[in-house]
C-alpha positions as a LaTeX table, in Angstrom:
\begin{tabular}{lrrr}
\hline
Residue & $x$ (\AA) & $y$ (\AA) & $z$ (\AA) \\
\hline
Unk1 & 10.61 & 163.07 & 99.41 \\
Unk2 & 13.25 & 162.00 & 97.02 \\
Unk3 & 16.37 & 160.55 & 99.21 \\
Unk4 & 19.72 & 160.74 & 96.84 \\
Unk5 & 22.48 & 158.26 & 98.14 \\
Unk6 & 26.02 & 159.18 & 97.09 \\
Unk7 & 29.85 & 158.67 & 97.88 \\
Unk8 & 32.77 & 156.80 & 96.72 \\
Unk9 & 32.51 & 153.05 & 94.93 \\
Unk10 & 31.61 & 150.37 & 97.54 \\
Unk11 & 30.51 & 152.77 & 100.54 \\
Unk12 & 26.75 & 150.98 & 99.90 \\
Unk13 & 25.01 & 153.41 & 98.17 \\
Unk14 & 22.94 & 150.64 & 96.21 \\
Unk15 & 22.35 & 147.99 & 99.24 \\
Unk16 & 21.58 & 150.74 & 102.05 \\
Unk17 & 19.64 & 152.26 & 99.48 \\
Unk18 & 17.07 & 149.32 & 98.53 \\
Unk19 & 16.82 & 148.54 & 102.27 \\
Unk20 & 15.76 & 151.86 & 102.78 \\
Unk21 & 13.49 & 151.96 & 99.72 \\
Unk22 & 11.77 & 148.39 & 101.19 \\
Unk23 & 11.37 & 150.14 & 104.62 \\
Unk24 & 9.75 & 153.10 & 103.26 \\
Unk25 & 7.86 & 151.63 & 100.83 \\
Unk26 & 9.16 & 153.87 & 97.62 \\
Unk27 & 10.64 & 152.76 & 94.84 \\
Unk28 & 14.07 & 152.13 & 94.82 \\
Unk29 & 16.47 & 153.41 & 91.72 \\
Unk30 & 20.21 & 153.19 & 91.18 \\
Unk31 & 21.51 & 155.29 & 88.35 \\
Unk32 & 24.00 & 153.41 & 86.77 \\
Unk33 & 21.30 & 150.53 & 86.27 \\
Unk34 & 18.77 & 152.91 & 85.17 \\
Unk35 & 21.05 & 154.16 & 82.61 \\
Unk36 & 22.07 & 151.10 & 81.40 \\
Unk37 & 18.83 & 150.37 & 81.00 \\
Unk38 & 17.91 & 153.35 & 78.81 \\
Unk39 & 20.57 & 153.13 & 76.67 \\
Unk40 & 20.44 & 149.16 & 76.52 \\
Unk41 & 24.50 & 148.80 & 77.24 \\
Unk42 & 26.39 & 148.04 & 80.21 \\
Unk43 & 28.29 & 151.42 & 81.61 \\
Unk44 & 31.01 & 149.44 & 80.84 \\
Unk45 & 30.18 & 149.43 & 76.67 \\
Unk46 & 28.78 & 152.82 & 77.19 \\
Unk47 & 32.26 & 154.07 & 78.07 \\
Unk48 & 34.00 & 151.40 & 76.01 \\
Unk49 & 31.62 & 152.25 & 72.33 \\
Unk50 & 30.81 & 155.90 & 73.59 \\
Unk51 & 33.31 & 157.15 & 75.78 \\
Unk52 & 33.23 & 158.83 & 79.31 \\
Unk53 & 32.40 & 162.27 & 77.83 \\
Unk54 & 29.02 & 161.01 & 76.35 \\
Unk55 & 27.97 & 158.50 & 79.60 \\
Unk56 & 28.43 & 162.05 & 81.41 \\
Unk57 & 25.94 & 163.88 & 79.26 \\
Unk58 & 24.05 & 161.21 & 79.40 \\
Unk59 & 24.15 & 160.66 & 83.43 \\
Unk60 & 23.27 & 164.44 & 84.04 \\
Unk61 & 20.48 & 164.22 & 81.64 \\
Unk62 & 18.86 & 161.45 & 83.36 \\
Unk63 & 19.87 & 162.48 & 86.74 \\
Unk64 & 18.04 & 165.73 & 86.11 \\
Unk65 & 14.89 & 163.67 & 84.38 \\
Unk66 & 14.60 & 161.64 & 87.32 \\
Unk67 & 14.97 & 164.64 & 89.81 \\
Unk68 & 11.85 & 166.34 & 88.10 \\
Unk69 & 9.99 & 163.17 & 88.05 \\
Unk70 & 7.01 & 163.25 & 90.66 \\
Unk71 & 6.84 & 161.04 & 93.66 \\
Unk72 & 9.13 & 159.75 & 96.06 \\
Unk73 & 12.02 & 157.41 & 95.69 \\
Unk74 & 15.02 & 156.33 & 96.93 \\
Unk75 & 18.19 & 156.74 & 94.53 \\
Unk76 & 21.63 & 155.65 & 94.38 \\
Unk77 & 23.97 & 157.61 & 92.45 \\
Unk78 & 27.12 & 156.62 & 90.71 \\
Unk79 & 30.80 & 157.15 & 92.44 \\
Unk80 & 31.18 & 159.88 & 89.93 \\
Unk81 & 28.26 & 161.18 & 89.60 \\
Unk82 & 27.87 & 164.27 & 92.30 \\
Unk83 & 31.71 & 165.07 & 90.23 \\
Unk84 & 30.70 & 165.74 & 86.98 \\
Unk85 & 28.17 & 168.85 & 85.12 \\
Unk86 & 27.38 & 170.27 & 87.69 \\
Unk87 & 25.48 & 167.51 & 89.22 \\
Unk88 & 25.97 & 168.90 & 93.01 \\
Unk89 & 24.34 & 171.87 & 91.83 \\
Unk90 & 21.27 & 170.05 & 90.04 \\
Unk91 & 20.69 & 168.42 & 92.78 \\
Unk92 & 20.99 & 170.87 & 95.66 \\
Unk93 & 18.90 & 173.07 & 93.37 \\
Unk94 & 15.90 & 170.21 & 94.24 \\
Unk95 & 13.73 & 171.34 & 97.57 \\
Unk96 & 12.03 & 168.01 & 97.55 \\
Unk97 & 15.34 & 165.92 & 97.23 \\
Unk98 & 17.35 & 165.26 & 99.91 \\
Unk99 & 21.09 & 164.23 & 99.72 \\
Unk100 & 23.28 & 162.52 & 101.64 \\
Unk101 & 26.98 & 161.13 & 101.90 \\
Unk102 & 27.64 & 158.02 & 103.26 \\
Unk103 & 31.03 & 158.72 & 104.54 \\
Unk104 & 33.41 & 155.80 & 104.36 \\
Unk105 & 37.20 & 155.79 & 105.17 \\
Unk106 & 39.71 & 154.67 & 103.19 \\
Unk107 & 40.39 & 151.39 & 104.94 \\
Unk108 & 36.69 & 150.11 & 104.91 \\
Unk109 & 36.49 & 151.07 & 100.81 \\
Unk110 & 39.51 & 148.77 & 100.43 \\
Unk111 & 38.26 & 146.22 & 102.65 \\
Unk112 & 35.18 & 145.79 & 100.56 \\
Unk113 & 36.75 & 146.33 & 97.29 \\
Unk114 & 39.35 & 143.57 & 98.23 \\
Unk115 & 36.57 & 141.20 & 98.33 \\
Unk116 & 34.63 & 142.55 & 95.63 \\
Unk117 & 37.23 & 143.14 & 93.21 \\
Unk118 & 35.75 & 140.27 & 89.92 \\
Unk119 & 33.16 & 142.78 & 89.87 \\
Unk120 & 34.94 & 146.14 & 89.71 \\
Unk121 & 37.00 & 146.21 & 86.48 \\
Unk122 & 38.14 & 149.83 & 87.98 \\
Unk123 & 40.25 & 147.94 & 90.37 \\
Unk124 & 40.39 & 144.09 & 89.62 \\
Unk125 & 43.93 & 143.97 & 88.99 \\
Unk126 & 45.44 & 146.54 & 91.92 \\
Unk127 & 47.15 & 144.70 & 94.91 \\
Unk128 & 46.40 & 146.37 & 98.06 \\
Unk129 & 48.95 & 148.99 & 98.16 \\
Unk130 & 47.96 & 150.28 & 94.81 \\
Unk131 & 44.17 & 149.89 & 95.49 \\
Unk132 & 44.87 & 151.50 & 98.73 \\
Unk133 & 46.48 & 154.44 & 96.87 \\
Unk134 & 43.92 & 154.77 & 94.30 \\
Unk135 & 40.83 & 154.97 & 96.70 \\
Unk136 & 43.10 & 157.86 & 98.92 \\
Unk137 & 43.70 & 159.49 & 95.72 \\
Unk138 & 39.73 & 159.57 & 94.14 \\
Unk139 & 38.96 & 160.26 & 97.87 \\
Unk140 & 40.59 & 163.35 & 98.24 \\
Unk141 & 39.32 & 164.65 & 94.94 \\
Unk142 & 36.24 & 163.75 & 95.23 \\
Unk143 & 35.47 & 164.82 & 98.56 \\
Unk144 & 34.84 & 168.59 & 97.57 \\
Unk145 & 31.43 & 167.05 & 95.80 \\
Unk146 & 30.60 & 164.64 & 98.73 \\
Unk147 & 30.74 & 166.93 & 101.39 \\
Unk148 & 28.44 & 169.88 & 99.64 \\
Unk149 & 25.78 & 167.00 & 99.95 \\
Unk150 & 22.62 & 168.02 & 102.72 \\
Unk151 & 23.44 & 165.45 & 105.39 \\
Unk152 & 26.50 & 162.90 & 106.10 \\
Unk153 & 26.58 & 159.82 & 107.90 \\
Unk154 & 29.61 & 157.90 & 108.46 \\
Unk155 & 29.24 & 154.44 & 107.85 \\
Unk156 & 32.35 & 152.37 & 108.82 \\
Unk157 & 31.50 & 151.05 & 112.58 \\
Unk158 & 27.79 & 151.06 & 111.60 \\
Unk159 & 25.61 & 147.70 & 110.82 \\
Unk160 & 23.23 & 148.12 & 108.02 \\
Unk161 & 20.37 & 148.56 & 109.95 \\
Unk162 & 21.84 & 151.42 & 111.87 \\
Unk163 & 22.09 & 153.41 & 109.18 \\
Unk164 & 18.81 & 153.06 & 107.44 \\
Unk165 & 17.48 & 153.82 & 111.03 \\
Unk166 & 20.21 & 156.81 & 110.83 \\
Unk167 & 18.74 & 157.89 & 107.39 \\
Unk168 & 15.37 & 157.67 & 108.26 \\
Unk169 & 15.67 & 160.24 & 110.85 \\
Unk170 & 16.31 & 162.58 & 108.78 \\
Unk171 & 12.74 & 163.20 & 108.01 \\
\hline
\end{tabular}
């Protein structure tokens, strides 16, 4: 079984995701990094050089390669991702793929992205207000792609282990 991991920036797609790959001994794959390695550029360049158009070409290409790809694996999509090309319906579309939203509020993202914001270029230079503003705002647009996702598990009073033991009951 392919598990798919997707929501918003910092809802821990990527670290819930390679605990989950360890536990169930698959390989673990986020999509941004995979990318970047296949087109040997940061995301950053990529949109910088390329622009967003192309990285989302390019992200639903490899998104679908790695859907049709045999065995299992665990893998972490992109904030954007699920929004763009019909992604949702790619991956829906799977029968051995399973998706699911990890469902974060508003105040955890910030929380996070507050501490994490030297490696977010997105948001390094929002105070909280605006950060808080532009996390409510993606949110609400975003949502409409999050929520078609298989299964959701909200995150934000949950330990790491708690919801890798949450995920892996969905078997």
């Amino acid at each position: 079984m392919k598990i798919v991991l997707l929501g918003y920036m910092a809802s821990g797609k990527s670290t819930i995701g390679r605990i989950l790959a360890e536990k169930t001994q698959t390989p673990f794959i986020d999509l941004d990094e995979y990318i970047e390695e296949k087109e040997r550029k940061t995301v950053s360049e990529i949109f910088e050089q390329k622009g967003e158009i192309y990285f989302r070409k390019q992200e639903h290409v490899y998104l679908k390669n790695l859907l049709e790809k045999e065995g299992d694996f665990v893998l972490s999509l992109g904030g954007g991702t699920p929004c763009y090309a019909r992604n949702m319906e790619v991956l829906l579309s799977f029968n051995n793929a399973k998706s699911v939203y990890l469902k974060t509020s508003i105040h955890t993202i910030v929380n996070r992205l507050t501490n994490e914001k030297s490696q977010r270029p997105l948001v390094a230079r929002l105070n909280k207000e605006e950060l808080t503003e532009f996390v409510a705002k993606h949110l609400f647009e975003r949502s409409y792609y999050y929520n078609q996702a298989q299964y959701k598990i909200t995150i934000d009073d949950k330990n790491k282990d708690e919801i890798v033991e949450d995920l892996l009951s969905l078997s």
